[in-house]
BALO-483236 format. One record per residue (C-alpha): x, y, z; residue in three letters. Coordinates in Angstrom, 2 decimals. Layout:
BEGIN
- xx/yy/zz/code
- X/Y/Z/ALA
...
// end
This chain:
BEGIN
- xx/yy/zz/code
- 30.06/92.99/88.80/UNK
- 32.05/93.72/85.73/UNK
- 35.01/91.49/85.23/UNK
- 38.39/93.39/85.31/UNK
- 40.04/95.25/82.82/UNK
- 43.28/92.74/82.62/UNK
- 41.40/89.91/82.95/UNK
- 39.14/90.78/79.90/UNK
- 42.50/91.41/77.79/UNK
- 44.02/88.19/79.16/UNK
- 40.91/85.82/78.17/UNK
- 41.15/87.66/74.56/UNK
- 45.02/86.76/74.60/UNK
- 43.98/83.41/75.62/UNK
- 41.42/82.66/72.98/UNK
- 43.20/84.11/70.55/UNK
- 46.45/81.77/71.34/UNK
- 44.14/78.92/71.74/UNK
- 42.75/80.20/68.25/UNK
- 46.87/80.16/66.86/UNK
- 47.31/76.67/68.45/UNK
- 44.41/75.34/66.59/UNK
- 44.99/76.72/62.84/UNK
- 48.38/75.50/63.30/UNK
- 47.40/72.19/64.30/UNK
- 44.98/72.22/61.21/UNK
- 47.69/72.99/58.94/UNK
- 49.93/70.59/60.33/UNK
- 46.56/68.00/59.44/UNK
- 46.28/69.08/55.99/UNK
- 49.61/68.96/55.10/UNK
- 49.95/65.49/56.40/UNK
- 47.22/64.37/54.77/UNK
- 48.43/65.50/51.50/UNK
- 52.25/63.50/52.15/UNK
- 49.55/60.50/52.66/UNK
- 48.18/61.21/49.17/UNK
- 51.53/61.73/47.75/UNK
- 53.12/58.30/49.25/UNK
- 50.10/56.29/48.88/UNK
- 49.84/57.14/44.92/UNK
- 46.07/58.25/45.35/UNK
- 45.04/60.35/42.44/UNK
- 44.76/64.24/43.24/UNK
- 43.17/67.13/41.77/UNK
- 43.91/66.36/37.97/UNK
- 43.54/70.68/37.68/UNK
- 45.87/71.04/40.13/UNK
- 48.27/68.51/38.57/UNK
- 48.24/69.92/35.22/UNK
- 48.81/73.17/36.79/UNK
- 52.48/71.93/37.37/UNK
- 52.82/69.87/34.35/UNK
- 56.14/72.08/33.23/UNK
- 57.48/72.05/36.59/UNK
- 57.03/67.79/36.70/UNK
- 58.25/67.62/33.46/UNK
- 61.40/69.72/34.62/UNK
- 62.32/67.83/37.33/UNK
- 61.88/64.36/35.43/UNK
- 64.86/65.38/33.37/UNK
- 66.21/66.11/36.27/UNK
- 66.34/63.16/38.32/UNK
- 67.38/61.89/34.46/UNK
- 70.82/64.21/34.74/UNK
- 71.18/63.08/38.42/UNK
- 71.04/58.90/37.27/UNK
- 73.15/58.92/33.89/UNK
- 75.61/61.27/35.96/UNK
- 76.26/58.75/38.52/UNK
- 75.85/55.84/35.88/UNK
- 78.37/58.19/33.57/UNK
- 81.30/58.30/36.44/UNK
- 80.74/54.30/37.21/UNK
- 81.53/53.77/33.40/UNK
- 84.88/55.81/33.26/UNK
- 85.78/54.11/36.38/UNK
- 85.32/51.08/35.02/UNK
- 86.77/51.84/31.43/UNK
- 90.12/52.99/32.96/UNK
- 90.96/50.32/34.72/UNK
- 90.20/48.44/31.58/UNK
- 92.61/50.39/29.31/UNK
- 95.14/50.35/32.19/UNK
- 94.68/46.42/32.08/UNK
- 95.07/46.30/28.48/UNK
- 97.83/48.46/27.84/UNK
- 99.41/45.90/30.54/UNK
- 98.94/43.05/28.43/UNK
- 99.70/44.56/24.89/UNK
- 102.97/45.66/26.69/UNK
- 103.67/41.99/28.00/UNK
- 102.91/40.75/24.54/UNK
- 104.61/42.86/23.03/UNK
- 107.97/42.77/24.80/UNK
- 107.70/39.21/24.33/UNK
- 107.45/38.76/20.63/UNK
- 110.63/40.87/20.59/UNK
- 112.54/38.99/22.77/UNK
- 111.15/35.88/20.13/UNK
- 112.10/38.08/17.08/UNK
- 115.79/38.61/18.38/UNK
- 116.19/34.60/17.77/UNK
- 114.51/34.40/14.68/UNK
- 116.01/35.80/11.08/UNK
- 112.92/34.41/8.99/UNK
- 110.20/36.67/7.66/UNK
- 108.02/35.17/10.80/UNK
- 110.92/37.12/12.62/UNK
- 110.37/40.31/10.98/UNK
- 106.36/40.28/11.53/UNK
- 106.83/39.45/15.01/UNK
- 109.17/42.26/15.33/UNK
- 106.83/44.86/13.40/UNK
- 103.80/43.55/15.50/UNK
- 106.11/44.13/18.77/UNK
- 106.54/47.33/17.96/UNK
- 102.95/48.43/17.12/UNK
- 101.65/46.43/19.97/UNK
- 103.98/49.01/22.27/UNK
- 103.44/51.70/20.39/UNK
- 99.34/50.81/21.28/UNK
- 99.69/50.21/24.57/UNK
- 101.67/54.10/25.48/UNK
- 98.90/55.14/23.20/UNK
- 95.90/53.48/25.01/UNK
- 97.57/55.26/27.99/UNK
- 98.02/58.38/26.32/UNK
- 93.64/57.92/26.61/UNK
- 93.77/58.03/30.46/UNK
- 94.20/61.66/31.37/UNK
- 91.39/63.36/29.28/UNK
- 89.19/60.52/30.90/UNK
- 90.49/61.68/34.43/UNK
- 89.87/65.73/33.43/UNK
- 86.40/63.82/32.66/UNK
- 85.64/61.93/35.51/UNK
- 86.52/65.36/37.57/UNK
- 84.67/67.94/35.70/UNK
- 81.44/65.48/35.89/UNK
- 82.26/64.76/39.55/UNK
- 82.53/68.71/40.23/UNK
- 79.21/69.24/37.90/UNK
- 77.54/66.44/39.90/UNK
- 78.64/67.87/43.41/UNK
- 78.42/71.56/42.56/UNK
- 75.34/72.53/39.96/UNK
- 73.23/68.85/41.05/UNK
- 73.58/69.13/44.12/UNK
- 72.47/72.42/44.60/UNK
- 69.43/72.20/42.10/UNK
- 68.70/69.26/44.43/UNK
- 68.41/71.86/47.29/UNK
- 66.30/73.98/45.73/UNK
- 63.89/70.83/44.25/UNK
- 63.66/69.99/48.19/UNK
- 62.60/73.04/49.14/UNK
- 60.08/73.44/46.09/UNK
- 58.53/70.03/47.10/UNK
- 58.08/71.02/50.83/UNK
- 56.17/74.05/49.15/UNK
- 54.11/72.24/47.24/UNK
- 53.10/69.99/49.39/UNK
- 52.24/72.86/51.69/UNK
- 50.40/74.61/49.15/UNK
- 48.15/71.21/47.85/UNK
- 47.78/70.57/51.77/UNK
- 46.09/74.15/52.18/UNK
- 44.05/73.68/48.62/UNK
- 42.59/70.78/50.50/UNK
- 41.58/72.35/53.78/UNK
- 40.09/75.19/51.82/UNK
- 37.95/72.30/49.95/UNK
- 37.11/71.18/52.83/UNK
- 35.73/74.61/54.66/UNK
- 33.81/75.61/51.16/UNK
- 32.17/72.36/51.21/UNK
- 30.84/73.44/54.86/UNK
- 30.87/77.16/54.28/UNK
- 27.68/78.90/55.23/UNK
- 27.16/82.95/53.67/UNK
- 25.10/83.78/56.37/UNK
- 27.36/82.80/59.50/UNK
- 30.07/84.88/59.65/UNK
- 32.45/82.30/61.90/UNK
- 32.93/80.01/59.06/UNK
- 32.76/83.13/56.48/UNK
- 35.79/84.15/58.51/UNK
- 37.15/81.12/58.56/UNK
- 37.12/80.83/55.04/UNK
- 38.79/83.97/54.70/UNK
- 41.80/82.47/56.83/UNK
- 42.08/79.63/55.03/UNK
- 41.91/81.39/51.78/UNK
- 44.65/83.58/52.93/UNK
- 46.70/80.75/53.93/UNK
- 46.48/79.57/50.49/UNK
- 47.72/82.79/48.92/UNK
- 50.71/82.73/51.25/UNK
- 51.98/79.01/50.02/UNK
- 51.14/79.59/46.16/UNK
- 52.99/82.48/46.53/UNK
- 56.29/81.00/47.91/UNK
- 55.22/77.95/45.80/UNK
- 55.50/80.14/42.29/UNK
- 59.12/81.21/43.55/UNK
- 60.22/78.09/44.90/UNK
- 58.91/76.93/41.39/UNK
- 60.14/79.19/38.85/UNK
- 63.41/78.81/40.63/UNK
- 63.83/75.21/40.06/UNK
- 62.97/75.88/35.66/UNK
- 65.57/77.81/35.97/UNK
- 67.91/76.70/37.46/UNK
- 67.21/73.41/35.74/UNK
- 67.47/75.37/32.41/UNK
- 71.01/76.17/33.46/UNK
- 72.16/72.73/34.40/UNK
- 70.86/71.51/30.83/UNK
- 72.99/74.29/29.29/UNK
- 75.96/73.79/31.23/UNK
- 76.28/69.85/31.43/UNK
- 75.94/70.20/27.63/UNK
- 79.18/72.50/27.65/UNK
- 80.79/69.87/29.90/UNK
- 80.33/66.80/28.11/UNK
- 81.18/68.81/24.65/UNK
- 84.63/69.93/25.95/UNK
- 85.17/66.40/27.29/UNK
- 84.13/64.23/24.43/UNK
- 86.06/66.38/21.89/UNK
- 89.44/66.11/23.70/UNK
- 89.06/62.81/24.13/UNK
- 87.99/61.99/20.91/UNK
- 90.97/63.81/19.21/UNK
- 93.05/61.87/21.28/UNK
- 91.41/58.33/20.39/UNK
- 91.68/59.32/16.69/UNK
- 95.25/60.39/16.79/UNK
- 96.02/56.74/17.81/UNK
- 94.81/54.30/16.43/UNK
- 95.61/54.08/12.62/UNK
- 99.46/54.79/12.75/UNK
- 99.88/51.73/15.03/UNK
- 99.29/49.35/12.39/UNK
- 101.36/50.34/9.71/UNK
- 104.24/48.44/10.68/UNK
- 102.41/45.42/10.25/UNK
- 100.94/46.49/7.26/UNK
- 104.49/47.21/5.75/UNK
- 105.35/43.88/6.83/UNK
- 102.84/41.74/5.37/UNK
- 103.12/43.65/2.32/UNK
- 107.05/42.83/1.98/UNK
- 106.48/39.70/2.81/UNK
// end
């Protein structure tokens, strides 16, 4: 009896799910076992490795922009508050070594008056510091929710690649090491394999070159940032400081 028609193309269908299942499941393996490698620290290919020596050196500068970002808003935070503080407490000073001046017609009289008036004069200064730190704090909170956080996307993806990729590097290792020329099952399966690592270098490289540049363009820009920052800040700062003290100055100098 010859088997039927259908039932021959459904057994083929079969096999050749059961076949699908499989690869997958071996994939799934591989890839696994190289998230083992990665977590456990054991040392990989070092060809492999220095393959993606730009790339690793990329994304350590990075993970560098991501820290000192963070660290960068903590410190204007925290310097702020500071000035705020201060400029509370030159004020207070201030105002009182007026109010002590008022009673006093000796020359002590006259420097506490001249220091009242630069210590007030400092303090609206010191304040004068506080909105080209807030532009600051907002452009590098923007740049570290906008152009980080999206670089960050792309890293992710680029890692799940690679790891893909390495994972199907070591299952081909693995069939070579058991490949036989002259049987044509593990020839084929070779072949598979081999194909499967094509397809994840391929979106690897992509996933890859997109993350150098777009690295590239976060150096660039954060460099733009910070310059535009600094500078209006800094003219600020210098404006300040050296006029304050020329009432005292004058004073000591009369005196």
């Amino acid at each position: 009896l010859k088997p039927h028609k259908s039932y021959k193309i459904g057994g083929r269908a079969l096999l050749g799910e059961d076949s699908s299942v499989m690869a997958r499941m071996q994939k799934k393996f591989w890839k696994t076992k190289q998230v083992f490698i990665k977590v456990t620290g054991k040392k990989e290919d070092e060809y492999v490795v220095a393959s993606d020596a730009d790339l690793d050196a990329k994304l350590e500068f990075f993970r560098s922009v991501q820290s000192t970002c963070t660290e960068l808003l903590k410190v204007i935070e925290k310097y702020q508050h500071r000035i705020t503080r201060l400029s509370q407490e030159e004020k207070e000073l201030g105002l009182f070594l007026r109010f002590q001046a008022e009673h006093d017609r000796t020359k002590a009289g006259k420097m506490m008056d001249a220091t009242s008036k630069a210590l007030c004069a400092s303090a609206k200064q010191r304040m004068a510091l506080c909105p080209p730190l807030q532009r600051m704090h907002q452009e590098v909170e923007t740049f570290r929710r906008r152009a980080i956080a999206d670089t960050l996307l792309t890293v992710t993806r680029m890692e799940k690649s690679r790891t893909e990729y390495r994972g199907a590097l070591l299952w081909m290792k693995d069939v070579s090491q058991e490949l036989d020329p002259d049987t044509y099952k593990e020839l084929e399966k070779f072949r598979k394999v081999q194909t499967q690592v094509r397809e994840t270098k391929s979106q690897f490289d992509k996933l890859k070159n997109d993350v150098c540049q777009k690295v590239d363009m976060l150096r660039a820009s954060r460099c733009n940032m910070l310059s535009h920052s600094l500078c209006t800040y800094q003219v600020r700062l210098s404006s300040a400081a050296p006029a304050n003290l020329n009432p005292i100055y004058s004073s000591f100098r009369s005196s």
